[in-house]
N, C-alpha and C positions, 0 to 999 in steps of 0.2 A: 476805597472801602469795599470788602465785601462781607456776607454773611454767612455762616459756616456755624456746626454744631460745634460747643465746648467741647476742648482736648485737655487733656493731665496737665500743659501746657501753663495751662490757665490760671491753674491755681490759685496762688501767689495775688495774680493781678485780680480774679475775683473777689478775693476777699478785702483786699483794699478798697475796692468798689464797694462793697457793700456794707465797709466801718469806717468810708467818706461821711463825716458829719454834711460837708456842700449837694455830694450826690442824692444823701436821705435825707434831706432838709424837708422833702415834703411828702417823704414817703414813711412817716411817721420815727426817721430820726436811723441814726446810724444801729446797726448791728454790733454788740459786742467780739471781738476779733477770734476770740476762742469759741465762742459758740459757732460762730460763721466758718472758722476751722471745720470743730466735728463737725457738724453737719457736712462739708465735702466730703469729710474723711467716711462717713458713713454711710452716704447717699451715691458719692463719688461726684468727681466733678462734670463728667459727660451727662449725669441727673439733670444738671441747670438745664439744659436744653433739648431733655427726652422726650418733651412735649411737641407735635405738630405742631408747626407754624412759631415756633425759639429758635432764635438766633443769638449767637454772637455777634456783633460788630466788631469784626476785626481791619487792623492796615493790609492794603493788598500789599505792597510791597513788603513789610515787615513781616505779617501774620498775628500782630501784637492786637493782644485787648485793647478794644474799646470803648465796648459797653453793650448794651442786648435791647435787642428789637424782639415782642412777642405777635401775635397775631391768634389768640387762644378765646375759647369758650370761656366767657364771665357764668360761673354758677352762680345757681339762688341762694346758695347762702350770704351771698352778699345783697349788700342793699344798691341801685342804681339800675334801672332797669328800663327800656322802651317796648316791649313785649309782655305780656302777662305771666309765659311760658318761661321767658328769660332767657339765659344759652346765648346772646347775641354774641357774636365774635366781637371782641376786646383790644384794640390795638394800646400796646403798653412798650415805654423805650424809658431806657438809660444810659447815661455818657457818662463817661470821666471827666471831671471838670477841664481837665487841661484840652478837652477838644471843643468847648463847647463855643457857639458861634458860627461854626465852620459849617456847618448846613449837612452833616453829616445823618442827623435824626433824621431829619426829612431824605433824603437818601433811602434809611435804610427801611422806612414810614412806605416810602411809593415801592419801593422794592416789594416787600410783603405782600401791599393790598395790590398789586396790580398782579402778581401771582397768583392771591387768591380769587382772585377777580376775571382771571384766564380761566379759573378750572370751576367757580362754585359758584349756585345761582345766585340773583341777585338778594342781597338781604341786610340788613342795617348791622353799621358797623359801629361800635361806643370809644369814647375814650371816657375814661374817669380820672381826675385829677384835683388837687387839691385848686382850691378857687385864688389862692395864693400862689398859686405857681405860675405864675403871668405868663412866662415863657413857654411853659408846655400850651397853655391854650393859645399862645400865638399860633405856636405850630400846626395844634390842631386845625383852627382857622387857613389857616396855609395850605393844609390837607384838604379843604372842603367841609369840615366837619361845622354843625351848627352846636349852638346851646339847646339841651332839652328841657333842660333841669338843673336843679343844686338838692342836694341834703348833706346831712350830718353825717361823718360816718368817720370811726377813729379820733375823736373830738374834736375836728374840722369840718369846714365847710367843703364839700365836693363838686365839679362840677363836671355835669353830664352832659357830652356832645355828640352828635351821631352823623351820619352820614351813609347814602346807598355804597353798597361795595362796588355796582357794576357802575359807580360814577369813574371809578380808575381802570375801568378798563380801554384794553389800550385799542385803537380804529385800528382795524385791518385798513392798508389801499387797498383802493378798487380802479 
């Protein structure tokens, strides 16, 4: 596995990913394939990951999609939050179904925070996910991440888990 910004490459397997009814199941449901289209077509596909801290999840060996790892600022216009200010960095991932199991999320999960966690001081880090997504909150659990909270949000239940960044960072020996 490694993680790399979107290329033209992509395309194709983007949009598959993101009009998987399995991948959206709990990210409020697959994207129509034409809409998911322009949007590339307009935005471009290296847009998916013009953001600090987006990744693709690509095969090392191949360089094939496999799904994105983010590590981004939750704004206040959302609801979900452990600071008053809000902004907490947001750890967010999706896989292609056909890889999932293989421990790959978590991979590309420690990859990020322990990058960001090399370079930025210490400060809480969210995950938001649907309270039905058993599997994402295993994960987070995995990751260290605690339960803060639930609300409503998309006409689901949510659920908010947090954790310090500098918990990943990595010992120097001494």
């Amino acid at each position: 596995m490694v993680l790399r910004k979107a290329r033209e490459h992509d395309r194709e397997a983007l949009i598959a990913h993101v009009t998987d009814p399995d991948v959206r199941a709990h990210l409020g449901g697959p994207r129509p394939r034409d809409t998911a289209a322009r949007h590339l077509d307009e935005a471009g596909v290296t847009a998916v990951t013009d953001a600090p801290g987006s990744f693709v999840i690509a095969d090392k060996p191949t360089d094939a999609f496999l799904g994105t790892v983010s590590l981004t600022r939750r704004g206040m216009h959302h609801q979900g939050h452990v600071r008053p200010t809000g902004e907490e960095l947001e750890l967010s991932y999706t896989l292609d179904r056909l890889v999932w199991g293989r421990g790959l999320a978590y991979q590309a999960a420690i990859a990020v925070l322990r990058s960001a966690a090399a370079e930025l001081p210490d400060e809480p880090v969210i995950v938001v996910t649907q309270t039905a997504n058993v599997r994402s909150l295993n994960l987070a659990r995995r990751l260290g991440f605690v339960t803060a909270s639930t609300f409503t949000e998309f006409g689901a239940e949510q659920t908010l888990a947090v954790v310090n960044l500098h918990r990943h960072r990595l010992q120097r020996a001494t």
